[in-house]
Structure formats: structure tokens, C-alpha cells
N, CA, C and O atoms as CSV, one atom per row, in Angstrom:
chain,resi,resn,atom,element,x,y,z
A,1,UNK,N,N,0.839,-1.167,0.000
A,1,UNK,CA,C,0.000,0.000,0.000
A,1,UNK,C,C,0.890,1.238,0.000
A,1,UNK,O,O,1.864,1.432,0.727
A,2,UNK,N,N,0.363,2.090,-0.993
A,2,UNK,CA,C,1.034,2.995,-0.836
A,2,UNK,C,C,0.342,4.493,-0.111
A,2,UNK,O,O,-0.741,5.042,-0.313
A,3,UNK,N,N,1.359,4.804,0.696
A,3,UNK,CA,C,0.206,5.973,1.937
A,3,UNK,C,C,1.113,7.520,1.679
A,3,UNK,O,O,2.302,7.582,1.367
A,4,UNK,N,N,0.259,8.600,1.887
A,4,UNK,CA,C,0.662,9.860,2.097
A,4,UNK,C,C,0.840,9.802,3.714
A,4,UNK,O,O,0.125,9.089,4.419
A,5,UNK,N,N,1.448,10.291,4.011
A,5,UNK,CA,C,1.777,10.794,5.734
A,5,UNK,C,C,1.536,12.326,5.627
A,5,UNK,O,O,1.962,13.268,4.959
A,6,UNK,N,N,0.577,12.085,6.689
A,6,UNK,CA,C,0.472,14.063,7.240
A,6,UNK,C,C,0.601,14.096,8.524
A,6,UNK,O,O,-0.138,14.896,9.099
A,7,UNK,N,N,1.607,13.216,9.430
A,7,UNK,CA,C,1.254,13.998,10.599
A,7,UNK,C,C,2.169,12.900,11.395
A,7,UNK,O,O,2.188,11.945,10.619
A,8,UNK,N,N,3.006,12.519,12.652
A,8,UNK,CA,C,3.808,12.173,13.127
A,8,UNK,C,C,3.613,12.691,14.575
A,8,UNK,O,O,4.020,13.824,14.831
A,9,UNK,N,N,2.759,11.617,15.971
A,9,UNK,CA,C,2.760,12.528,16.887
A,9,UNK,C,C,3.489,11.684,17.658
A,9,UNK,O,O,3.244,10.478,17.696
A,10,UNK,N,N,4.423,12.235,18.322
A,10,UNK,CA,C,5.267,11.130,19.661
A,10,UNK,C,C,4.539,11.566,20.833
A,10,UNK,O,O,4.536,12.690,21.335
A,11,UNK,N,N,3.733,10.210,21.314
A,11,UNK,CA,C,3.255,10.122,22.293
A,11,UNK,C,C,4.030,9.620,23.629
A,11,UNK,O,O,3.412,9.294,24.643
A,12,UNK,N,N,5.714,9.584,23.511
A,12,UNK,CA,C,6.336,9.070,24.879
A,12,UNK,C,C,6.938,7.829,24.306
A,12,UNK,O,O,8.071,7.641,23.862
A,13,UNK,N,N,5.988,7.082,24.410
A,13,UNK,CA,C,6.378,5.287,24.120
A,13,UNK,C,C,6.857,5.265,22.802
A,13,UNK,O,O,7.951,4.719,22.667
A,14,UNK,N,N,6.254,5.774,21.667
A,14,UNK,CA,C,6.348,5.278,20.315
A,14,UNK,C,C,5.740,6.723,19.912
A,14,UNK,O,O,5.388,7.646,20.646
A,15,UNK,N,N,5.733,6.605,18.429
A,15,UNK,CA,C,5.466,7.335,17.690
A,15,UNK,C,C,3.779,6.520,16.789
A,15,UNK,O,O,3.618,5.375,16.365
A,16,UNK,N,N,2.678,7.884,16.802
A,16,UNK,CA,C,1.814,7.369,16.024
A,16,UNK,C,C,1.671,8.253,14.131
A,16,UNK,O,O,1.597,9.398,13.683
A,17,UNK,N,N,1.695,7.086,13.689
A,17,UNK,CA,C,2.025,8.063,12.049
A,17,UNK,C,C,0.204,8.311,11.001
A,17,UNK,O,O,-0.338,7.325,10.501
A,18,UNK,N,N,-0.229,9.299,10.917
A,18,UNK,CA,C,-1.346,9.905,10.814
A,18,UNK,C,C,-1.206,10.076,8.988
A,18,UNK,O,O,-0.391,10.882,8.538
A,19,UNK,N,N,-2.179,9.142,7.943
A,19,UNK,CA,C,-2.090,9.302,6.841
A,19,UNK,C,C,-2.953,8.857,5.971
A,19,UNK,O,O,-3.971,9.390,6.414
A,20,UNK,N,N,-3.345,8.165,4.895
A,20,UNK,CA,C,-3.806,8.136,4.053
A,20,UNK,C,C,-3.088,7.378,3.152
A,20,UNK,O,O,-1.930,7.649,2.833
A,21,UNK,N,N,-4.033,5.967,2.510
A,21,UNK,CA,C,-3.907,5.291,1.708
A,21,UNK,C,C,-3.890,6.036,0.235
A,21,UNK,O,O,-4.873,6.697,-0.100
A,22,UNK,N,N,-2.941,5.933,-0.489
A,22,UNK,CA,C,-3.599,6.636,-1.657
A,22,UNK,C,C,-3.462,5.483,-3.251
A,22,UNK,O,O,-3.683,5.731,-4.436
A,23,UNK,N,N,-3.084,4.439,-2.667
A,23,UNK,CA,C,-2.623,3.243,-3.653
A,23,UNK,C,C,-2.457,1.912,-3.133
A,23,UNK,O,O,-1.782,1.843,-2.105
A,24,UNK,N,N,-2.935,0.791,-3.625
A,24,UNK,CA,C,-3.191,-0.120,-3.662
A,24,UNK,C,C,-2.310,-0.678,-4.866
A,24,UNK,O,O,-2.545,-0.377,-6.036
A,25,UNK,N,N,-1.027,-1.719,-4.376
A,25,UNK,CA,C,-1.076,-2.350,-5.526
A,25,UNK,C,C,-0.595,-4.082,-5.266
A,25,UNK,O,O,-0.214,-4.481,-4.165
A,26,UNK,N,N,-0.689,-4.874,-6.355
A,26,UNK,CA,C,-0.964,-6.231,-5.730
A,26,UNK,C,C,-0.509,-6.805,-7.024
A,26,UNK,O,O,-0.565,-6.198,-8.093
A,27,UNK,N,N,0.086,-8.381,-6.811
A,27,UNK,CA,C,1.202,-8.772,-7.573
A,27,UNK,C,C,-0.506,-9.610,-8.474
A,27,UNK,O,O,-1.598,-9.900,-7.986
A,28,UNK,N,N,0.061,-9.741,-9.949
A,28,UNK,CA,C,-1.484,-10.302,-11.245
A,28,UNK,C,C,-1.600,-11.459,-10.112
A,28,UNK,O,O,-2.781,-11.648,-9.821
A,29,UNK,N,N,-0.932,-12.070,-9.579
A,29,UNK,CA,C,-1.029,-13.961,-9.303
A,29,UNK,C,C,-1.885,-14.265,-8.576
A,29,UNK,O,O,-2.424,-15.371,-8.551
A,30,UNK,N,N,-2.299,-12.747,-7.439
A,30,UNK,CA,C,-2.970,-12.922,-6.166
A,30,UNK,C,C,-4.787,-12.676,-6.841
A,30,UNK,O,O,-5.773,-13.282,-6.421
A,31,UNK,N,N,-4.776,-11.745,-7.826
A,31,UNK,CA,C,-6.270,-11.087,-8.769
A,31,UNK,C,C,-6.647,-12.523,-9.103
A,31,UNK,O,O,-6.027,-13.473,-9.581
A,32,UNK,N,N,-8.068,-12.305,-8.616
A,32,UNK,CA,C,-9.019,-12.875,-9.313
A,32,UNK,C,C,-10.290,-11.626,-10.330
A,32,UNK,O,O,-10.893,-10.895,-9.545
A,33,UNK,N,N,-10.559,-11.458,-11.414
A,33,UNK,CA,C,-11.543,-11.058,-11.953
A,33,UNK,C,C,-11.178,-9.177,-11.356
A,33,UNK,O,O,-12.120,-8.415,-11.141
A,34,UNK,N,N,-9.550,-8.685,-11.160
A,34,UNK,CA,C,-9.009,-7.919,-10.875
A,34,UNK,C,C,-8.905,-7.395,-9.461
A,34,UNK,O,O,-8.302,-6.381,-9.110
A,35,UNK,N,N,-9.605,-8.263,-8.678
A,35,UNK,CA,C,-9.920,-7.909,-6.787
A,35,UNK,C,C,-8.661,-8.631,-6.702
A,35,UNK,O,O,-8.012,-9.302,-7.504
A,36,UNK,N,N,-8.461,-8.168,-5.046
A,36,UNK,CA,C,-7.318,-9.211,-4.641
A,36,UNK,C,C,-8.188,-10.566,-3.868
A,36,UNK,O,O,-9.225,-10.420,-3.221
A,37,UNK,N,N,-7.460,-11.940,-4.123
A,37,UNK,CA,C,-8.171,-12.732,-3.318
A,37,UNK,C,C,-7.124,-13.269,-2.124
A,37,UNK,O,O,-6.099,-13.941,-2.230
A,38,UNK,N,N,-7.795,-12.700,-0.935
A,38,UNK,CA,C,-7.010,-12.974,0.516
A,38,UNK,C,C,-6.246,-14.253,0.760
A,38,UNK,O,O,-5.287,-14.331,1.528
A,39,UNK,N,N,-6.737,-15.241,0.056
A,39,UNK,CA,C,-6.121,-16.279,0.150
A,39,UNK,C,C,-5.518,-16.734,-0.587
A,39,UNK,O,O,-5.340,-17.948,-0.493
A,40,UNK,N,N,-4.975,-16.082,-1.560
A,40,UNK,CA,C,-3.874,-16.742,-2.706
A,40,UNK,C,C,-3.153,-15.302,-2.227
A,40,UNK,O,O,-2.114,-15.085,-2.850
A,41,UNK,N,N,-3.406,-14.576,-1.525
A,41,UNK,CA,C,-2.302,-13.675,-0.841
A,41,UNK,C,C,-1.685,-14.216,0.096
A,41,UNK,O,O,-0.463,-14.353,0.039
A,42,UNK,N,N,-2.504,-14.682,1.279
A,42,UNK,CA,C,-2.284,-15.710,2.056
A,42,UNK,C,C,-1.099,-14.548,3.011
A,42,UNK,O,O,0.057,-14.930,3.197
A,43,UNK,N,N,-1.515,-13.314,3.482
A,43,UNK,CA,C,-0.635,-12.285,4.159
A,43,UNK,C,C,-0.456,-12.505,5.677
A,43,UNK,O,O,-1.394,-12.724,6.443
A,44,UNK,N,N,1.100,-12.411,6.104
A,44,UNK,CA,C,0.995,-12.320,7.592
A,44,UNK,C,C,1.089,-11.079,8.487
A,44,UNK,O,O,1.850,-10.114,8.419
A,45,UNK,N,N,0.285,-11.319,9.186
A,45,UNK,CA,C,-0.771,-10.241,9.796
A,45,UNK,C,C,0.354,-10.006,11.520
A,45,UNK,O,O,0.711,-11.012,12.133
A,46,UNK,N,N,0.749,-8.519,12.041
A,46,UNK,CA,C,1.009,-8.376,13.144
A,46,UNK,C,C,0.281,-7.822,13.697
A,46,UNK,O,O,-0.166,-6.727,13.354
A,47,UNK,N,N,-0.176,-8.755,15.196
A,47,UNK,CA,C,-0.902,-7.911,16.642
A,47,UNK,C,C,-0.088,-7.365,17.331
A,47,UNK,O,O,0.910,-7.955,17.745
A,48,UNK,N,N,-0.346,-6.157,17.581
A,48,UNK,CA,C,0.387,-5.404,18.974
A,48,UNK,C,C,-0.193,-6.173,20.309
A,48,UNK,O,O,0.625,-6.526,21.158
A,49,UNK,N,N,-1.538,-6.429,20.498
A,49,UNK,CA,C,-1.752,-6.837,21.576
A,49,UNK,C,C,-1.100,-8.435,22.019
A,49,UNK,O,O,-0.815,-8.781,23.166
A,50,UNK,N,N,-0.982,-9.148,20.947
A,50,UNK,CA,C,-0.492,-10.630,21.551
A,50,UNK,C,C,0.996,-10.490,21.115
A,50,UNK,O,O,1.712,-11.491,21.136
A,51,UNK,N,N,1.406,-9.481,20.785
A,51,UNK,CA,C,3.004,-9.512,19.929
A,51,UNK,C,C,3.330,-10.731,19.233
A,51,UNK,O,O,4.418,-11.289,19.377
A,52,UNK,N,N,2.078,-11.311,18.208
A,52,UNK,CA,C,2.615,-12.506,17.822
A,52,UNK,C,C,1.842,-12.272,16.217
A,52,UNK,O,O,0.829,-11.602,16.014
A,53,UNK,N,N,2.743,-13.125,15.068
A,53,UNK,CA,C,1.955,-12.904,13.791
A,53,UNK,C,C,0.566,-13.949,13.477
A,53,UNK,O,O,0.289,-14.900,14.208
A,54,UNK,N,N,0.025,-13.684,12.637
A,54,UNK,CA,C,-0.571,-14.422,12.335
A,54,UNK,C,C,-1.053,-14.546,10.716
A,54,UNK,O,O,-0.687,-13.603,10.015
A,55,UNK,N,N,-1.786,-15.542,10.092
A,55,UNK,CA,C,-1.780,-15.823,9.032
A,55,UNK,C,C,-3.730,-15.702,8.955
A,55,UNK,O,O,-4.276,-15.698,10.058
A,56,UNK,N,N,-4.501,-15.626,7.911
A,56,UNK,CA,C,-5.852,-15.608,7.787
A,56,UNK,C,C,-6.430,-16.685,7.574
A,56,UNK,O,O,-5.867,-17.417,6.760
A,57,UNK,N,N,-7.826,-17.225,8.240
A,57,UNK,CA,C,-8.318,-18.145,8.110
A,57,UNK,C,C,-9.504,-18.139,6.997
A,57,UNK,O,O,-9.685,-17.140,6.300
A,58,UNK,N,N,-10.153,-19.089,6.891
A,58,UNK,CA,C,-11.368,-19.093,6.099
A,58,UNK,C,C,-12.341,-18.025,6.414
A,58,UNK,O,O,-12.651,-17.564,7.512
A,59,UNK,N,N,-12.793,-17.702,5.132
A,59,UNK,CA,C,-13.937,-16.465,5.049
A,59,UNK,C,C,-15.194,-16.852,5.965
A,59,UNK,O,O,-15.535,-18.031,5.873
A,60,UNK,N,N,-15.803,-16.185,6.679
A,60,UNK,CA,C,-16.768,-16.949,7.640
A,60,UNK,C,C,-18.156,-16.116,7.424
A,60,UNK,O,O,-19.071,-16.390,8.201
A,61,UNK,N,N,-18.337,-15.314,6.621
A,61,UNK,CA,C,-19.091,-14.693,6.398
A,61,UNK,C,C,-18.997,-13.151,5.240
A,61,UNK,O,O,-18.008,-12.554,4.814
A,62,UNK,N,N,-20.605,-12.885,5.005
A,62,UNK,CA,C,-20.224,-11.571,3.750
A,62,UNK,C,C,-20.827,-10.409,4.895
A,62,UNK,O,O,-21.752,-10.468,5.706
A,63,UNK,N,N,-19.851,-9.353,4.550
A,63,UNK,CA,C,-20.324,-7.998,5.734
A,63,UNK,C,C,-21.471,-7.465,5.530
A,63,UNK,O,O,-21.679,-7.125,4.365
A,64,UNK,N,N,-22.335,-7.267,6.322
A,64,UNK,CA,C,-23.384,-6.584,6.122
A,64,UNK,C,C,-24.526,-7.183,5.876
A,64,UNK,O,O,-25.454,-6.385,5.739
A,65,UNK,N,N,-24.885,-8.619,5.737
A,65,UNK,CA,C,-25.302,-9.642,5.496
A,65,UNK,C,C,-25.150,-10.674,7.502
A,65,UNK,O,O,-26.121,-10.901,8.224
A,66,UNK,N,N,-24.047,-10.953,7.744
A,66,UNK,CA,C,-24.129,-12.219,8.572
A,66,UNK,C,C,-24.997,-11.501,9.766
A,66,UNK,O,O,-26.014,-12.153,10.001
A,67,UNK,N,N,-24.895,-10.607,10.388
A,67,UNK,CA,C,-25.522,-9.981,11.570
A,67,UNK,C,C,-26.411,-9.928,11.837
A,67,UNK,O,O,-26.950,-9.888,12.943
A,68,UNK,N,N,-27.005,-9.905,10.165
A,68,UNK,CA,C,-28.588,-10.112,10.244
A,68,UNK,C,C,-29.522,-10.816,11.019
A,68,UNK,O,O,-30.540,-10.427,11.590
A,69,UNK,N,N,-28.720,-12.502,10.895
A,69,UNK,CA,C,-29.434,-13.357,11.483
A,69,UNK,C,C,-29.493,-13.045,13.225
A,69,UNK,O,O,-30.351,-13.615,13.899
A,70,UNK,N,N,-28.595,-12.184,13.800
A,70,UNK,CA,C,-29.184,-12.283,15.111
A,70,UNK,C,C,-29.869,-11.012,15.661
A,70,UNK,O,O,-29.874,-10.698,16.851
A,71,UNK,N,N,-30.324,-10.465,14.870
A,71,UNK,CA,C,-31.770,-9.697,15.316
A,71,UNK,C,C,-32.766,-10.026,16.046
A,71,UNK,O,O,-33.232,-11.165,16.019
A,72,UNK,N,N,-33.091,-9.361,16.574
A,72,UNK,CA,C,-34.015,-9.808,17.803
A,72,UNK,C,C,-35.379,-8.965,17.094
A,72,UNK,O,O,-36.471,-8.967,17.664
């Protein structure tokens, strides 16, 4: 991804960097029908909270759609 930066605040511990995506780009192998598909990306993912990586599992649902079912 490619990002603009506007802004850099040091909060003590670390630094937080304040910006904007302005590009997207992704190798043909990963496109399906020109989207990227997550799993022939197959990307590893870092948590700050568990300080550990991780890799993506199966799609478990479409957004905006699964929530539905638990309406009351």
C-alpha cells in the first residue's frame, strides 16, 4: 500500500504516524476477476496486543449480510 503521511505525533512510548492510503497495488497472481483474493495472498498479519503474527483463516461470512441473522 502505498500511503501519504500528514502527521507524526510522539506520544512518549512510540510514535503514532497519521495518513492516508492513496494506492493499492498487488502482484497479477494474487487477482481474481481484478480484486485481490485474501487467500492466494495468504498475508501475515502483526498484533500489537499478543506480539505474535498471524496468518488468515477461512472467510466466515459476507459484511453486512451475517448480523442479520441475530436480530431480535
Amino acid at each position: 500500500m502505498e500511503c501519504r503521511l500528514y502527521q507524526t505525533l510522539d506520544v512518549g512510548s512510540h510514535e503514532i504516524f497519521v495518513g492516508e492510503v492513496v494506492q493499492t497495488h498487488a502482484d497479477p497472481s494474487v487477482l481474481i476477476d481484478g480484486a485481490i483474493d485474501i487467500k492466494k495472498m495468504d498475508p501475515l498479519l502483526f498484533d500489537m496486543g499478543s506480539k505474535g503474527y498471524w496468518t488468515v483463516g477461512d472467510n466466515v461470512g459476507r459484511a453486512w449480510n451475517i448480523g442479520k441473522g441475530y436480530r431480535r
